[in-house]
C-alpha positions as a printed Julia matrix, in Angstrom:
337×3 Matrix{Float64}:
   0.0    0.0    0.0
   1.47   3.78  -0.93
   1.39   6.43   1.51
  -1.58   8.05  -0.27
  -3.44   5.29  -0.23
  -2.82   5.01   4.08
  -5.92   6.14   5.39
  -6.78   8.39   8.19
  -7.36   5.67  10.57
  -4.22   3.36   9.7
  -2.02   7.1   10.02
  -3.78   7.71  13.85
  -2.72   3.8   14.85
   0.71   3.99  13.24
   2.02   7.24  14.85
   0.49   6.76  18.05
   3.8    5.87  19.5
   4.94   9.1   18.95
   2.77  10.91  21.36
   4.15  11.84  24.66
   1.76  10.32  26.67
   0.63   7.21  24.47
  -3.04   5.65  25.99
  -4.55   5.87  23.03
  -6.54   8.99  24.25
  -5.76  11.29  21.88
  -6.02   8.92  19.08
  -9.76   8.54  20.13
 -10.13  12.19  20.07
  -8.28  12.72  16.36
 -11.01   9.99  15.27
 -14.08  12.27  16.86
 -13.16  14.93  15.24
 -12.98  13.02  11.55
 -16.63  11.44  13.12
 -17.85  14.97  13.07
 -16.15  16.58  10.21
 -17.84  14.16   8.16
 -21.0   15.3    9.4
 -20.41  19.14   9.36
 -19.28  18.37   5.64
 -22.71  16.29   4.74
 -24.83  19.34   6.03
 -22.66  22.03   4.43
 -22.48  20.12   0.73
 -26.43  20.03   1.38
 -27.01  23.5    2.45
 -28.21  24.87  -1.1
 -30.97  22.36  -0.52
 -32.05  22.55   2.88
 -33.28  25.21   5.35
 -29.25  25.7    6.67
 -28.34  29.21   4.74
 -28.46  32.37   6.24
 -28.73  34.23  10.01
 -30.06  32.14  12.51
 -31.28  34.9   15.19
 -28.93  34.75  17.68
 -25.4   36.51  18.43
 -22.49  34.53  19.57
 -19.91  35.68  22.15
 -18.35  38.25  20.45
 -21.65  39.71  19.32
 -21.48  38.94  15.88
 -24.33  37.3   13.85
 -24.28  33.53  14.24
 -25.48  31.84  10.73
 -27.4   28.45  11.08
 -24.52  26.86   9.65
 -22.58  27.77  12.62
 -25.12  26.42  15.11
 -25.33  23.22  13.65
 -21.76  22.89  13.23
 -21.06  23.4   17.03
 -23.36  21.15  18.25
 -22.2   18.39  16.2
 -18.55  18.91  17.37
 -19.6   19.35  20.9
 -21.88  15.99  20.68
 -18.87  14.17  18.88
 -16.55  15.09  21.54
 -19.21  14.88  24.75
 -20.55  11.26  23.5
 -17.24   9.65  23.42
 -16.35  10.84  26.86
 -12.92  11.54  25.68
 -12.27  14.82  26.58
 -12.67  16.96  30.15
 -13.32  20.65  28.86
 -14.16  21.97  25.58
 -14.42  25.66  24.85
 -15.78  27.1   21.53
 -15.51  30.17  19.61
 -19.68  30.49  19.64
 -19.78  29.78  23.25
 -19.49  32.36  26.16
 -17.47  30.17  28.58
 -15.93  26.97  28.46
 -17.84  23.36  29.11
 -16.89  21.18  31.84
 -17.46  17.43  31.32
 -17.77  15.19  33.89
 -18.2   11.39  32.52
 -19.98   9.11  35.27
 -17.82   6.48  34.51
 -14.41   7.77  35.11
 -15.02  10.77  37.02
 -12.97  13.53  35.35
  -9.92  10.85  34.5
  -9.8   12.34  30.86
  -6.66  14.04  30.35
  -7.5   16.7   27.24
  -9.57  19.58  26.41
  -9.97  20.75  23.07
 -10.65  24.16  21.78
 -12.45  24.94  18.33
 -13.74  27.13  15.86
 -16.92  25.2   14.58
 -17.82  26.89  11.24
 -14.22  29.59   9.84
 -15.54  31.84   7.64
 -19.18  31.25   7.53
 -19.84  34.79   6.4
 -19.19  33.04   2.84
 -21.62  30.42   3.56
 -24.85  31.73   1.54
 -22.59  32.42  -1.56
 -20.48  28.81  -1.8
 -17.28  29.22  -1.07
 -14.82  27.42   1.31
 -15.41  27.71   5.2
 -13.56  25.23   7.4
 -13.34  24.0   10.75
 -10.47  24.93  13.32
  -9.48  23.06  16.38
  -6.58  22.92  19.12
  -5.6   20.3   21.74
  -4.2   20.76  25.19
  -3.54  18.24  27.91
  -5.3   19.42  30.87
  -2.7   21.19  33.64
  -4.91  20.76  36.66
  -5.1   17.82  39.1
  -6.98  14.56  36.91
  -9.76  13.87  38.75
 -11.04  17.4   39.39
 -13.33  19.61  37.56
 -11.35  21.43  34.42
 -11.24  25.11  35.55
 -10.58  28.37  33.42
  -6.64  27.92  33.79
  -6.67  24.34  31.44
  -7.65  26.7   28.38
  -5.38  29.84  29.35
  -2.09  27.63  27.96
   0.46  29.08  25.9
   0.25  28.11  22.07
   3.38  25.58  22.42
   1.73  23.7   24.96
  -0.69  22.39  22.16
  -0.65  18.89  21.63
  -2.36  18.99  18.6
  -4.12  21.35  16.32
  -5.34  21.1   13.08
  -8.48  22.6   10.44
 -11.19  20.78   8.14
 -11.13  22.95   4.78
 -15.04  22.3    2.89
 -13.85  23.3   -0.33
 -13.65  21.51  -3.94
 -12.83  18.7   -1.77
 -12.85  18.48   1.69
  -9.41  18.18   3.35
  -8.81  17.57   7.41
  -4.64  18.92   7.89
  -3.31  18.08  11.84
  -0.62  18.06  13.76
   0.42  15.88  16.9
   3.89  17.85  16.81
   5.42  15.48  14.28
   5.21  17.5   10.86
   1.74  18.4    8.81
  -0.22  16.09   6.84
  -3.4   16.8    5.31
  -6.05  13.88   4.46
  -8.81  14.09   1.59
 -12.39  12.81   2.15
 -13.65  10.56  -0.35
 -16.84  11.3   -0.66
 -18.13   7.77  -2.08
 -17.17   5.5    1.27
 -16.91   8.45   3.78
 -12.98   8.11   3.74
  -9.89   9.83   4.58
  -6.92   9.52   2.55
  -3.55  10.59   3.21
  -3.34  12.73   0.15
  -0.84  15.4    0.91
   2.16  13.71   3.0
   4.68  16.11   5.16
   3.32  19.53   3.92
   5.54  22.46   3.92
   5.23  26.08   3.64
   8.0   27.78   1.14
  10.37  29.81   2.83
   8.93  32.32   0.17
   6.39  32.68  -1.73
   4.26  35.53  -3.96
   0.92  35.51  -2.38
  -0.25  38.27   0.23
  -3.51  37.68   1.88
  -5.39  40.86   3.81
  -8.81  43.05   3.01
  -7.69  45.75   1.56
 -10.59  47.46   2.08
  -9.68  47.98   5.88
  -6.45  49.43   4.24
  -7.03  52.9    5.64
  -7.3   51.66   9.51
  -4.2   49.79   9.56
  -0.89  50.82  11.69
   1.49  53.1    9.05
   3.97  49.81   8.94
   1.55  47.75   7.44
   0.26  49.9    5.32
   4.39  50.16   3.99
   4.35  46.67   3.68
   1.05  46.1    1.62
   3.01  48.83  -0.63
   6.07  47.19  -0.58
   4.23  43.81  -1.83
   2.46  45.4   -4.45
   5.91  47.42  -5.81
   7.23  46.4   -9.32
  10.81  44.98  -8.4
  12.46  42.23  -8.03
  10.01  39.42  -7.82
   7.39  41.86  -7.17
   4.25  42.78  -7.19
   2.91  39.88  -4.99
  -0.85  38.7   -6.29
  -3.68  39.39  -4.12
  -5.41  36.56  -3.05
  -7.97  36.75   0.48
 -11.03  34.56   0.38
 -11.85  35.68   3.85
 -12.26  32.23   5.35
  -8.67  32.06   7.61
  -8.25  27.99   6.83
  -8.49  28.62   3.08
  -6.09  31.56   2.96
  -4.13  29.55   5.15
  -4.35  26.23   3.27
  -3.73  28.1   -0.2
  -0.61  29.93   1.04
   1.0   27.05   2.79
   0.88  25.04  -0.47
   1.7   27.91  -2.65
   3.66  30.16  -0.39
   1.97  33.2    0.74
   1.96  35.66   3.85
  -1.97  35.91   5.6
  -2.34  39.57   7.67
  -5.23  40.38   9.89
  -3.3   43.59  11.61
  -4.96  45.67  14.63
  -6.6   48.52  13.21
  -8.52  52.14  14.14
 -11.76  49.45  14.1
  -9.87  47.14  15.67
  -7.5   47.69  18.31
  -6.49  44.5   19.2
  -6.86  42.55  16.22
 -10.1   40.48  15.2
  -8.85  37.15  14.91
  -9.08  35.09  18.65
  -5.48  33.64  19.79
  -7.26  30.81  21.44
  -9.52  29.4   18.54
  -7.43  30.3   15.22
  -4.55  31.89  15.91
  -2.53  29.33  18.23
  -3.87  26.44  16.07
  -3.03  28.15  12.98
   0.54  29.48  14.55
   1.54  25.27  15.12
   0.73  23.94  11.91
   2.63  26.87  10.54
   5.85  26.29  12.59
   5.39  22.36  12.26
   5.44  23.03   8.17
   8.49  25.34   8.64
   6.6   28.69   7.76
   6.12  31.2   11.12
   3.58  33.23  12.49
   3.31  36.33  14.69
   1.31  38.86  16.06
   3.75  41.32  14.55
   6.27  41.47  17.08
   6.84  38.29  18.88
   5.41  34.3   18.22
   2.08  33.76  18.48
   2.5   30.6   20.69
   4.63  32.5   23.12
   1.52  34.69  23.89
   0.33  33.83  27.51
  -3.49  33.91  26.79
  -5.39  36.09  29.55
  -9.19  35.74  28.99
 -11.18  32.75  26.47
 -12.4   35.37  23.67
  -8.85  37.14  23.9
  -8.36  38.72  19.89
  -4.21  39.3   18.49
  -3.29  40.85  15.23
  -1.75  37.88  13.04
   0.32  37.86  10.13
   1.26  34.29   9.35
   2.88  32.38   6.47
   5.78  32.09   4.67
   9.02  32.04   7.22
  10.48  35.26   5.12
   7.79  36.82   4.24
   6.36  37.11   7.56
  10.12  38.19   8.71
   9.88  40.87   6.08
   6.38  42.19   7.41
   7.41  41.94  11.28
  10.22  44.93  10.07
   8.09  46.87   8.55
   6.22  47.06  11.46
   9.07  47.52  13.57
  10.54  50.31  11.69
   7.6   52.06  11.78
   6.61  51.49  15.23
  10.13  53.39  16.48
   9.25  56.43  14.28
């Protein structure tokens, strides 16, 4: 059998050795969140059909619209996880606080909590384009046995034991990482499959993509604005193309294969960024660094950031190892003057 032919499954029970603390826990939880990808990416191929497009009603933590899309999407995630009795805590990107699970049987013995993003980008939901799923793994830091408590979520990026995404695009694609390099699996849609399809991925050191809306151009910090310039100057191997879809795991998948820098800055509207550290950013940041390209919130690593509240928002530029270097200058230079 070829390595694209491994599936998703075989991978899990093959490199299982490899993790740090090897029960098989965290191989149960890899294979609930293929469970409920697979679902997610049944309702979303369907949603031109069924009553799933558009607002449904309510606001989600951070006050913004929540689509029905994203509803659905969350509570399949959260059953997949909760039914398995695999994980202690899970906190969500559409939830105000965090969700403490206590399984009768073992009385808090699980050892993980997972962090996730249900439904990236769902803004582009109603018009068909790519939207994706984020998620991030930590092993629990207080005593096993007791409740999870605020501080299990409030970990450092690097203390992730695995993050990954589920892109819903032209084909739908789950990418992870236990720590041990990227590799990105393709659903076949026929026997509800995945296939190891893209072995050991790797961001170019370089690349000629730059991903950011443009149209908040005007708010951004005078170093960015220097650098978008700088990207689109004819020189060298300059201009960059444009390319933002405005769902983070498709910029992010695109550039990692092609090469390419993503930037969500701080702006005027935006003071601290709009992207959340806990539920993109950190998951994004280690696949990043685990496929050789970096990520920042224009100054220092994103997974050095010591997270201080759930919903906490950074700016992010991530990508390409030089480009990214390139940007983070820019920004210094301009932040002296």
């Amino acid at each position: 059998m070829t390595k694209k032919n491994k599936t998703l499954g075989e991978f899990i029970i093959e490199n299982q050795r490899a993790f740090p603390y090897s029960t098989g826990e965290l191989s149960k939880l890899i294979n609930a969140i293929r469970l409920a990808a697979k679902v997610v990416n049944h309702e979303v191929n369907k949603a031109g059909l069924v009553d799933v497009l558009g607002s449904s009603g309510d606001i989600n933590a951070q006050g913004e619209d929540q689509q029905k899309l994203d509803v659905l999407a969350n509570e399949k995630f959260i059953q997949s996880l909760t039914n398995r009795e695999i994980v202690c805590g899970i906190a969500s990107e559409e939830e105000d606080n965090f969700v403490a699970i206590n399984s009768y049987d073992n009385n808090n013995q699980n050892k993980y909590v997972v962090l996730f993003d249900p439904l990236d980008g769902s803004s582009n939901i109603d018009v068909n384009v790519s939207v994706g799923t984020i998620f991030s793994v930590y092993r629990r830091i207080t005593p096993i046995g007791t409740p999870v408590t605020i501080e299990d979520f409030l970990q450092p990026g690097r203390d992730q034991v695995a993050a990954g995404y589920i892109v819903y695009g032209t084909s739908t694609m789950l990418v992870y990482t236990t720590g041990h390099g990227v590799n990105g699996f393709t659903l076949n849609p026929a026997i509800g499959t995945f296939y190891l399809s893209h072995p050991n991925m790797q961001y170019p050191e370089d690349g000629s993509i730059y991903s950011v809306n443009e149209g908040n151009y005007v708010h951004f910090p005078e170093g960015v604005k220097k650098y978008i310039k700088y990207c689109q100057m004819e020189e060298d191997d300059r201009p960059y193309t444009s390319r933002y879809i405005g769902s983070l795991v498709s910029d992010f998948h695109r550039n990692m294969i092609k090469g390419g820098i993503f930037l969500y800055p701080e702006s005027s509207k935006a003071v601290n960024g709009k992207l959340r550290l806990l539920y993109e950013c950190n998951p994004m940041a280690f696949l990043a660094e685990q496929a050789g390209g970096k990520a920042s919130d224009g100054s220092q690593a994103i997974l050095d950031i010591k997270p201080t509240e759930l919903h906490q928002r950074v700016p992010f530029y991530c990508g390409s190892k030089n480009m990214v270097t390139k940007a983070e200058s820019f920004i210094a230079d301009y932040k002296t003057n």
